[in-house]
C-alpha positions in Angstrom: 0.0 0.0 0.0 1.4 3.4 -1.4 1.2 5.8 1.3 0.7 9.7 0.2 3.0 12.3 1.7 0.5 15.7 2.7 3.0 18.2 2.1 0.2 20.9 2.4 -0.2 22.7 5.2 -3.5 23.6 7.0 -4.3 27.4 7.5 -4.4 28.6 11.0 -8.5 28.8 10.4 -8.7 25.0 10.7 -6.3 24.4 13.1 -8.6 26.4 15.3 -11.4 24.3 14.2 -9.6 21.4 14.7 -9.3 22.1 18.2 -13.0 23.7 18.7 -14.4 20.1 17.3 -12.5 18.1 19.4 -13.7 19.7 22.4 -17.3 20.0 20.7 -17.1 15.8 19.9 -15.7 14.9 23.2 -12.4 13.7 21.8 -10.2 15.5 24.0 -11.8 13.8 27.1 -11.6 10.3 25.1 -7.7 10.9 24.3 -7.3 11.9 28.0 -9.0 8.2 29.0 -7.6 5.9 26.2 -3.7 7.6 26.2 -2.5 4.1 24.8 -4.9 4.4 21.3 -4.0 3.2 18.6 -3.9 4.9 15.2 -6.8 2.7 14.6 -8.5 3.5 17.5 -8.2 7.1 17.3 -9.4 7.3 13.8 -12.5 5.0 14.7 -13.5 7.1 17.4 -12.8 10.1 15.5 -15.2 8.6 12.3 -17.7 7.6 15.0 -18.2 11.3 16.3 -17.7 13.3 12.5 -20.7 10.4 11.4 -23.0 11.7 14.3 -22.8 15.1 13.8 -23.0 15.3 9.9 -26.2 13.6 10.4 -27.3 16.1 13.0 -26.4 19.0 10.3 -27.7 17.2 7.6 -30.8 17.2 9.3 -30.6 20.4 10.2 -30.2 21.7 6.6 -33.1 19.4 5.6 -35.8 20.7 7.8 -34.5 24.3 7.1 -36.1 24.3 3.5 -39.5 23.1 5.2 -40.2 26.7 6.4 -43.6 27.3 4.6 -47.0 25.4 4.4 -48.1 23.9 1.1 -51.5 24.9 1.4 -50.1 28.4 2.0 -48.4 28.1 -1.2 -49.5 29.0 -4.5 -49.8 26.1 -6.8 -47.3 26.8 -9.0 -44.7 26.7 -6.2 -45.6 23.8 -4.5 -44.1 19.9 -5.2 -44.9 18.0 -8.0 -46.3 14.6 -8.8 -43.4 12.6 -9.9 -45.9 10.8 -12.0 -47.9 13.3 -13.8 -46.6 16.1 -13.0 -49.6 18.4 -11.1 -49.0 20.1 -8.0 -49.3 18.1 -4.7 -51.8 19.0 -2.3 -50.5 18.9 1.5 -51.6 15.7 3.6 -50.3 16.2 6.9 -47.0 15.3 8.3 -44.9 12.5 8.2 -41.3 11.1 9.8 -39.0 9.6 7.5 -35.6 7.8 8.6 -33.0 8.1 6.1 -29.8 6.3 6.5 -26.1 8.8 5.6 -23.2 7.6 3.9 -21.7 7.2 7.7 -24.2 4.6 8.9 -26.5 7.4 11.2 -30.1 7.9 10.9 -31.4 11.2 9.9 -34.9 11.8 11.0 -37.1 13.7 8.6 -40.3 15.0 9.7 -41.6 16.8 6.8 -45.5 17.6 4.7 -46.7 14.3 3.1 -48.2 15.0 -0.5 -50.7 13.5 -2.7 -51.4 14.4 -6.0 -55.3 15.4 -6.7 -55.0 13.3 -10.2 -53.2 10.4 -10.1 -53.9 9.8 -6.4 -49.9 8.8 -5.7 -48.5 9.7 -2.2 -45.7 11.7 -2.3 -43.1 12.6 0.4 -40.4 15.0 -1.5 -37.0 14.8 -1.1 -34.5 17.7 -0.5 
């Protein structure tokens, strides 16, 4: 296995990130209670704590374009049937789980839509 020399360094912004996360994810109180780690180890941990809170701001970014009712919404704006195309009308809410890339569940609570012609339930993504 070819290993690749970082010969980059990383700006003083990061750094400072780099040390506000690790408080943030609890991995300077883990280092302080497993000082034997191994590389392994470390980067486990490490991947455990980045999964959880991309999740969390994945979510967080999700729900953030959910700021206005469909019925409040002019047709022409609201979601679309993906099978015939007309505007969705709003059912009520619904909870999704949707799994990341890193293994955590995302919960999505978000307007449930049906489409007045085709009859097809709908709950849209992004």
């Amino acid at each position: 296995m070819k290993v690749k020399k970082n010969t980059r360094q990383r700006s003083e912004q990061m750094q400072h990130v780099s040390a506000g996360l690790r408080d943030v994810l609890g991995m300077t109180q883990w280092r302080k209670e497993h000082p034997k780690a191994t590389w392994a180890e470390i980067e486990a941990a490490v991947d455990e704590r980045i999964n959880q809170l991309r999740a969390q701001l994945i979510q967080d970014v999700v729900q953030m374009g959910e700021n206005k009712e469909w019925r409040e919404m002019p047709q022409e704006e609201r979601p679309r049937c993906a099978t015939c195309g007309k505007p969705l009308w709003a059912r009520g809410e619904q909870t999704r789980y949707l799994q990341t890339n890193g293994g955590e569940a995302v919960k999505l609570t978000r307007t449930y839509g049906a489409c007045p012609a085709c009859g097809v339930g709908f709950f849209p993504p992004g």
